[in-house]
C-alpha positions as a Markdown table, in Angstrom:
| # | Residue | x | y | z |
|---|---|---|---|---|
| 1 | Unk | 46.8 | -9.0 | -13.0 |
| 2 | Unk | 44.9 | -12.0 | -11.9 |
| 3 | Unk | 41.6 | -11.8 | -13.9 |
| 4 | Unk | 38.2 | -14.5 | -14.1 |
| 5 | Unk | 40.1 | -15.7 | -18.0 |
| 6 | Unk | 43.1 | -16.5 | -15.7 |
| 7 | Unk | 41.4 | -18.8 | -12.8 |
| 8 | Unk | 38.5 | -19.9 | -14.3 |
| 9 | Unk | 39.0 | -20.9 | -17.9 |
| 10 | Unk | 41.2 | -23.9 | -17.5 |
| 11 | Unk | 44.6 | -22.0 | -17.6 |
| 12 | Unk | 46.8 | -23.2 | -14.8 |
| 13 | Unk | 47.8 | -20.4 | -12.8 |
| 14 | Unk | 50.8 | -19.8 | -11.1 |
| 15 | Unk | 50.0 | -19.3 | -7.6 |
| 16 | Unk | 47.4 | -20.5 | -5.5 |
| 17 | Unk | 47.0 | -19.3 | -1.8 |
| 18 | Unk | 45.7 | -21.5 | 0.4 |
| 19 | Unk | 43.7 | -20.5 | 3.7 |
| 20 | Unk | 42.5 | -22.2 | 6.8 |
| 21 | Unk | 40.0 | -20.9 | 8.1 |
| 22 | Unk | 38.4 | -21.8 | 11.3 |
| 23 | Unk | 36.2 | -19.0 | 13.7 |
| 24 | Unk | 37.5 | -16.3 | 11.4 |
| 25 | Unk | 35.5 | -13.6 | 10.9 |
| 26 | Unk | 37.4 | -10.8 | 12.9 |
| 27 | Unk | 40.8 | -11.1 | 10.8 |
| 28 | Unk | 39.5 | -12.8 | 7.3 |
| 29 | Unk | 37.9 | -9.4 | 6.2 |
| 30 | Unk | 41.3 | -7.5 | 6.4 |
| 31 | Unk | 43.2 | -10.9 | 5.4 |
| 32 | Unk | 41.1 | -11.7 | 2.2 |
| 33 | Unk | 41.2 | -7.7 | 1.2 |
| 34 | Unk | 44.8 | -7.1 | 1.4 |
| 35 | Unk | 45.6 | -10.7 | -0.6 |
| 36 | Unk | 43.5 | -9.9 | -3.2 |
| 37 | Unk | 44.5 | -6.3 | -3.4 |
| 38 | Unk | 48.1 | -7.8 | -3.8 |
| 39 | Unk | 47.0 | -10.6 | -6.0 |
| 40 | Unk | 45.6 | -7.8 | -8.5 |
| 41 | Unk | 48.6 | -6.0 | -8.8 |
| 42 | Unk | 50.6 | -8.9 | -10.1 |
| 43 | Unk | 51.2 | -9.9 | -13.7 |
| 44 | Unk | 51.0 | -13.2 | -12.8 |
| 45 | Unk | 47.9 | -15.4 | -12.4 |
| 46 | Unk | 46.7 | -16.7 | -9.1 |
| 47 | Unk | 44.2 | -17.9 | -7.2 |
| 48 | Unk | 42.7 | -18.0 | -3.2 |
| 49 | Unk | 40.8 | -20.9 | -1.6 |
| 50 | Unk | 39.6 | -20.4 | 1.7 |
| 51 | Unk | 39.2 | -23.3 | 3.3 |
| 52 | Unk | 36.5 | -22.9 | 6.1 |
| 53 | Unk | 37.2 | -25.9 | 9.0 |
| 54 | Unk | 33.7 | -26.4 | 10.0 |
| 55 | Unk | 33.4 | -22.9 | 11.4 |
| 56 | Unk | 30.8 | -21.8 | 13.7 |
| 57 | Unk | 30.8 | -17.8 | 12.9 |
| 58 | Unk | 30.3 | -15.6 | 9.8 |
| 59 | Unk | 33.6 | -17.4 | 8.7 |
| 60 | Unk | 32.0 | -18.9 | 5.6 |
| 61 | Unk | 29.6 | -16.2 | 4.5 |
| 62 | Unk | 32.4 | -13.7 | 4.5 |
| 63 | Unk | 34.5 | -16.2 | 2.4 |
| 64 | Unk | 31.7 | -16.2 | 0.0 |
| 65 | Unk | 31.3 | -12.5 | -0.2 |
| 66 | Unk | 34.7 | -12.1 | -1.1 |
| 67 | Unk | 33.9 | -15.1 | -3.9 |
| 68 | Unk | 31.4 | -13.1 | -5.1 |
| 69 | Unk | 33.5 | -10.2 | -5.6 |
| 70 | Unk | 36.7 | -11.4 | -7.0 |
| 71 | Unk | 37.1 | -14.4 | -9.3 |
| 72 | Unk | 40.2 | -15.4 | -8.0 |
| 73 | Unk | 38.8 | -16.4 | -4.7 |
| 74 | Unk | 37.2 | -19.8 | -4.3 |
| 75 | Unk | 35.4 | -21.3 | -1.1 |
| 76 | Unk | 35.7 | -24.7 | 0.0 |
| 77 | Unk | 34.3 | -26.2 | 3.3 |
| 78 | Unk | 35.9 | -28.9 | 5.2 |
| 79 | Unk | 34.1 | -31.0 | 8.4 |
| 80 | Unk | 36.9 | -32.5 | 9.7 |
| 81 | Unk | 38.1 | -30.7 | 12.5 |
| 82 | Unk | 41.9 | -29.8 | 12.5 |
| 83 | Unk | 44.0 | -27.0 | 10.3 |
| 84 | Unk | 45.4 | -30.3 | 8.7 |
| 85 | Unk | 42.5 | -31.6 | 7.4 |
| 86 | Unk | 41.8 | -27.8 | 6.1 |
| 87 | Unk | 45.4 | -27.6 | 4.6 |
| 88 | Unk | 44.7 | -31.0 | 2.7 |
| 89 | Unk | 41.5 | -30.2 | 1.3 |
| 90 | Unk | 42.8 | -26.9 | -0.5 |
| 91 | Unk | 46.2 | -28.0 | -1.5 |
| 92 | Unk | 45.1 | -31.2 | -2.7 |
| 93 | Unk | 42.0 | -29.0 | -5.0 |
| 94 | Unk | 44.5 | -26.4 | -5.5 |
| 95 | Unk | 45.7 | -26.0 | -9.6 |
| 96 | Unk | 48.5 | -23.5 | -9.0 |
| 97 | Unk | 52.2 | -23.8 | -10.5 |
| 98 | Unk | 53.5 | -23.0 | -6.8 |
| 99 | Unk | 50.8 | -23.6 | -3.8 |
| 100 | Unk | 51.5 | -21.6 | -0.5 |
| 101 | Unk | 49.8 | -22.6 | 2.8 |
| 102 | Unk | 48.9 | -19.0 | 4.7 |
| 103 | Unk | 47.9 | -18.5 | 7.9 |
| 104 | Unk | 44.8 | -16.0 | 8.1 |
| 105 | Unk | 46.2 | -13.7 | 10.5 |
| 106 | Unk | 48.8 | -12.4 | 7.8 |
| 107 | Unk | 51.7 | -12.8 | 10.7 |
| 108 | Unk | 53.6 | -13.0 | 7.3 |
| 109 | Unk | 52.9 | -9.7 | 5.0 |
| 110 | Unk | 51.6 | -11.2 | 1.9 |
| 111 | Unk | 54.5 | -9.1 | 0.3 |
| 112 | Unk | 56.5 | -11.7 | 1.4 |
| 113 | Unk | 55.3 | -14.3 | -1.1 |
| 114 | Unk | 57.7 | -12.7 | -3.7 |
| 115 | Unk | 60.3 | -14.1 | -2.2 |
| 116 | Unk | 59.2 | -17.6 | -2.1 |
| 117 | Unk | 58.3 | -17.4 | -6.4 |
| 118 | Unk | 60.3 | -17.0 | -9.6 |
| 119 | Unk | 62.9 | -15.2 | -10.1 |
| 120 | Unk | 63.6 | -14.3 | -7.0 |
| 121 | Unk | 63.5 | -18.1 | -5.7 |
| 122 | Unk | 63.9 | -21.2 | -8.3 |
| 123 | Unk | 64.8 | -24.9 | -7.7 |
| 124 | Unk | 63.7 | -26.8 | -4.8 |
| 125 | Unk | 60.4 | -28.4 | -4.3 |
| 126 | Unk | 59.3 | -26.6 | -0.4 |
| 127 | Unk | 60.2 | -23.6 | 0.9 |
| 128 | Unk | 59.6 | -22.8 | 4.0 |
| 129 | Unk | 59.0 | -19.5 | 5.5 |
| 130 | Unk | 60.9 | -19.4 | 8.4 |
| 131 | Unk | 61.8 | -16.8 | 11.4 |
| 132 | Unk | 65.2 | -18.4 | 12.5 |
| 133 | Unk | 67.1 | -18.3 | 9.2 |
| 134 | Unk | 69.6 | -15.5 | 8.8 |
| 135 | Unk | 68.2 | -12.4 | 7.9 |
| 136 | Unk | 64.5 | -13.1 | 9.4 |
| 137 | Unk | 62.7 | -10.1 | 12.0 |
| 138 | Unk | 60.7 | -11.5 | 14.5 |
| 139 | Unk | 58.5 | -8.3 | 16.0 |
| 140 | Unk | 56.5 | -8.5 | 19.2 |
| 141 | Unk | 56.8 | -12.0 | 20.1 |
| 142 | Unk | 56.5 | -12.8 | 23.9 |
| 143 | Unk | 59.2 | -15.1 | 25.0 |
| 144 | Unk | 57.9 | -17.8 | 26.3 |
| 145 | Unk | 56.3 | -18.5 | 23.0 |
| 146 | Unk | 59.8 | -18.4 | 21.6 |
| 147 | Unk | 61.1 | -20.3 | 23.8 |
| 148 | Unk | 58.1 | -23.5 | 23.1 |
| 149 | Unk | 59.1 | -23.0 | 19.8 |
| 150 | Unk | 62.4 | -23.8 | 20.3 |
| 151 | Unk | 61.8 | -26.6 | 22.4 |
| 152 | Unk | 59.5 | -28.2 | 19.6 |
| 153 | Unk | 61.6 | -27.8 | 17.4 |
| 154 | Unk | 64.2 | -29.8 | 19.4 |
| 155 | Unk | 62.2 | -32.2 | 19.0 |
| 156 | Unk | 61.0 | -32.3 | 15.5 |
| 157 | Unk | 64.6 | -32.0 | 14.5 |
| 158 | Unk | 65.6 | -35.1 | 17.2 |
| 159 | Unk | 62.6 | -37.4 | 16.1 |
| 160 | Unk | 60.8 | -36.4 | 12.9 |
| 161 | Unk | 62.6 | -33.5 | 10.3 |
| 162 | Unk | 66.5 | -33.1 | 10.5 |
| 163 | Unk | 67.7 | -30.0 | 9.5 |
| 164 | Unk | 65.7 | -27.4 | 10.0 |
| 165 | Unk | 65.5 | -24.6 | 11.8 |
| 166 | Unk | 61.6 | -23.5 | 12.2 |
| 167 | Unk | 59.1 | -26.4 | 10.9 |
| 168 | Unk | 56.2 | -24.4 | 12.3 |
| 169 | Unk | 55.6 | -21.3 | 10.8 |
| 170 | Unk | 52.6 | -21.2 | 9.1 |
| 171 | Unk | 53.5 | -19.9 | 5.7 |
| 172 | Unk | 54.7 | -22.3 | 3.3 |
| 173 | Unk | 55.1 | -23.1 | -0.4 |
| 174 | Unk | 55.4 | -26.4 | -2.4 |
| 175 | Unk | 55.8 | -27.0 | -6.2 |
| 176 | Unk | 52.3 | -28.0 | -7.4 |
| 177 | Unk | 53.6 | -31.5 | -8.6 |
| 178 | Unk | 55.2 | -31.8 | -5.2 |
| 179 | Unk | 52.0 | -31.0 | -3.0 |
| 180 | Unk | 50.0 | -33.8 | -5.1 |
| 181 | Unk | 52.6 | -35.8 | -4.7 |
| 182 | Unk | 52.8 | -35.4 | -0.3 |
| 183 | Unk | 49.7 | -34.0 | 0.7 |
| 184 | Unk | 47.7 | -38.0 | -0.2 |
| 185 | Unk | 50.1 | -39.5 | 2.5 |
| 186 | Unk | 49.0 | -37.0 | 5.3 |
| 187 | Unk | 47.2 | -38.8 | 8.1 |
| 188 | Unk | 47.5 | -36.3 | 10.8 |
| 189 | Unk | 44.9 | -33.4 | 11.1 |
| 190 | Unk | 46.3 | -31.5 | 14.0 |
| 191 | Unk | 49.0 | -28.5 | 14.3 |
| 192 | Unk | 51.9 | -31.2 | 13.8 |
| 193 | Unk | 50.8 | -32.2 | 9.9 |
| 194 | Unk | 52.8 | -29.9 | 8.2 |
| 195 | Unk | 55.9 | -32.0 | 10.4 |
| 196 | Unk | 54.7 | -35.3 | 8.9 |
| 197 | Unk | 54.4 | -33.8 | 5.2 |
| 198 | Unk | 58.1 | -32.9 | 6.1 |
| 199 | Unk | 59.2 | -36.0 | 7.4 |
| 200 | Unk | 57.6 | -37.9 | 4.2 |
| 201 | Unk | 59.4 | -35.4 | 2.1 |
| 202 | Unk | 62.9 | -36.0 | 3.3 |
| 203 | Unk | 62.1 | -39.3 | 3.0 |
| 204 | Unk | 61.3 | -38.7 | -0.7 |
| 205 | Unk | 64.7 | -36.7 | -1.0 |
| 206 | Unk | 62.2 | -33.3 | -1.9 |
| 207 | Unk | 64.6 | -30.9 | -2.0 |
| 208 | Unk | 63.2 | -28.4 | 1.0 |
| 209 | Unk | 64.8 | -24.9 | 1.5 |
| 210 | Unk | 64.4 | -22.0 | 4.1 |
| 211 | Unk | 63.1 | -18.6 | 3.3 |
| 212 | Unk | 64.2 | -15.9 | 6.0 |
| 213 | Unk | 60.7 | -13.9 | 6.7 |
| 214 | Unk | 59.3 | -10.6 | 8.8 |
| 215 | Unk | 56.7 | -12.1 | 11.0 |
| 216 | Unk | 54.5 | -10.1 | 13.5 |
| 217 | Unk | 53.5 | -11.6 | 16.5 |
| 218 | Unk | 49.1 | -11.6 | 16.7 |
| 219 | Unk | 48.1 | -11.9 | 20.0 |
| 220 | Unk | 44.6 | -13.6 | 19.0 |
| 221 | Unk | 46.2 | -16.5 | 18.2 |
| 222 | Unk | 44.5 | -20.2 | 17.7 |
| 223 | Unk | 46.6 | -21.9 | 19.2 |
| 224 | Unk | 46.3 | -22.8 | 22.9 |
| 225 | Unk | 49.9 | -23.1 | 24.2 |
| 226 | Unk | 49.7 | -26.0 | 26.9 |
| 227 | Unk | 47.5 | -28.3 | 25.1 |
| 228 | Unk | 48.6 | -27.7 | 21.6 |
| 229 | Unk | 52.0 | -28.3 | 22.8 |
| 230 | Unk | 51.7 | -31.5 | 24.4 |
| 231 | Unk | 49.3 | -32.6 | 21.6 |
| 232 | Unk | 51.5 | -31.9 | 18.8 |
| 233 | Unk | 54.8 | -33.6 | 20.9 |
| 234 | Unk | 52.5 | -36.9 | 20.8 |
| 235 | Unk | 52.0 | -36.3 | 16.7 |
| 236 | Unk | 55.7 | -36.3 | 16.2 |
| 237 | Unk | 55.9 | -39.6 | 17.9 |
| 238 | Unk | 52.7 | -40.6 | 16.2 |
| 239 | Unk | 54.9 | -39.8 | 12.5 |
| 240 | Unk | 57.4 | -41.6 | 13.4 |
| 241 | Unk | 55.8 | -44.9 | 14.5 |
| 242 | Unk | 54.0 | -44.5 | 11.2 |
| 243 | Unk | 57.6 | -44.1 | 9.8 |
| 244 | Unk | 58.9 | -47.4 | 11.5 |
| 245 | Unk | 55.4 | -49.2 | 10.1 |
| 246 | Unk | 56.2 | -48.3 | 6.4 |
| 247 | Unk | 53.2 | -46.3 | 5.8 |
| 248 | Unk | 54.9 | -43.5 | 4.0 |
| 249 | Unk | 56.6 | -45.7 | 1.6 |
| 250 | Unk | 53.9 | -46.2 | -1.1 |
| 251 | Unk | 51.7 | -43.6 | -2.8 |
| 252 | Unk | 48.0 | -44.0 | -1.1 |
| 253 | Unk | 45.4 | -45.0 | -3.9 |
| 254 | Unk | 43.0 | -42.5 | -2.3 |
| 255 | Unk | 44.0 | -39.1 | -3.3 |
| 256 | Unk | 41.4 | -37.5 | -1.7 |
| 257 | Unk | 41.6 | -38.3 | 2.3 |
């Protein structure tokens, strides 16, 4: 069980969930009370940062009521617009063992996670949750948003990350040593930063794996499919010139941006 002696006294815990949240406050209720529900039942310790992206509902407060309420939960706040720049700011002040990235819709049951932690999974340094590996249930998903997957993903695979089958779902985990290692290099603050933190991994021969998932289609998604698209097909391109430039090749002496 994940307790206040667990999170809060110094002890490193296991697991630490991070959330980006941005104009939440419809599904972060449910979210936050079903991951900490789960979090309880665990022997292991863990913690939950919400990450609220400069939100402009009851996104924060209802973070902080859940802080309030369970010492495992802790509330950051991050200006800079983007989930990337939300992402960065909680993995980088995460303290967890293993640090998993998670999407507040909960497309991806949080019972899922035990797949993605000792035993069940050892030895590699990302795995990624993913709904084309064998063995992975998409439900409900329209086809056209299939299909832009697919066609991004061309793309990643052609210019940015070799090798793998679905870069984009939202639900990932990294080895803590890994994520402090990555996460300093990331410039982009868009949709496509979890491609860059990819690309600089392969590039650091990180040794990334992927996990077949359920995943539910939610229709009240944040992404807005023409403009996202064609914005994150411009950050690919946008890695890989800062691939060409060297930028990626040595650690950035600012951990913290």
């Amino acid at each position: 069980m994940a307790t206040e002696k667990d999170t809060q006294n110094g002890e490193r815990p296991l697991l630490s969930i991070v959330i980006p949240a941005y104009n939440e406050e419809a599904r972060l209720p449910d979210s936050l009370q079903t991951i900490t529900e789960y979090i309880t039942q665990q022997t292991y310790s863990a913690e939950v940062i919400v990450v609220d992206n400069n939100s402009s509902d009851r996104t924060h407060a209802i973070a902080q009521e859940f802080e309030a309420k369970f010492p495992c939960v802790r509330v950051m706040f991050e200006g800079a617009q983007g989930k990337g720049a939300a992402v960065r700011t909680g993995m980088l002040a995460a303290k967890g063992q293993y640090r998993f990235i998670c999407d507040a819709d909960l497309s991806m049951p949080i019972e899922e996670i035990g797949k993605f932690l000792p035993p069940a999974l050892n030895n590699y340094d990302i795995a990624i949750a993913s709904r084309e590996a064998p063995g992975a249930v998409r439900y409900d998903e329209p086809w056209y948003r299939h299909l832009m997957g697919r066609v991004f993903n061309t793309i990643v695979r052609l210019f940015a990350v070799g090798g793998l089958q679905d870069t984009q779902c939202g639900f990932k985990m990294f080895r803590g040593d890994i994520a402090d290692m990555l996460f300093p290099f990331q410039t982009l603050d868009g949709w496509a930063f979890d491609v860059e933190i990819l690309y600089v991994a392969q590039k650091r021969s990180a040794k990334i794996i992927e996990v077949p998932i359920n995943w539910y289609y939610k229709a009240n998604t944040r992404i807005h499919p023409i403009k996202d698209s064609i914005d994150m097909f411009i950050e690919v391109f946008k890695i890989r010139q800062n691939g060409y430039r060297g930028l990626y090749n040595h650690q950035p002496h600012d951990t913290q941006s």
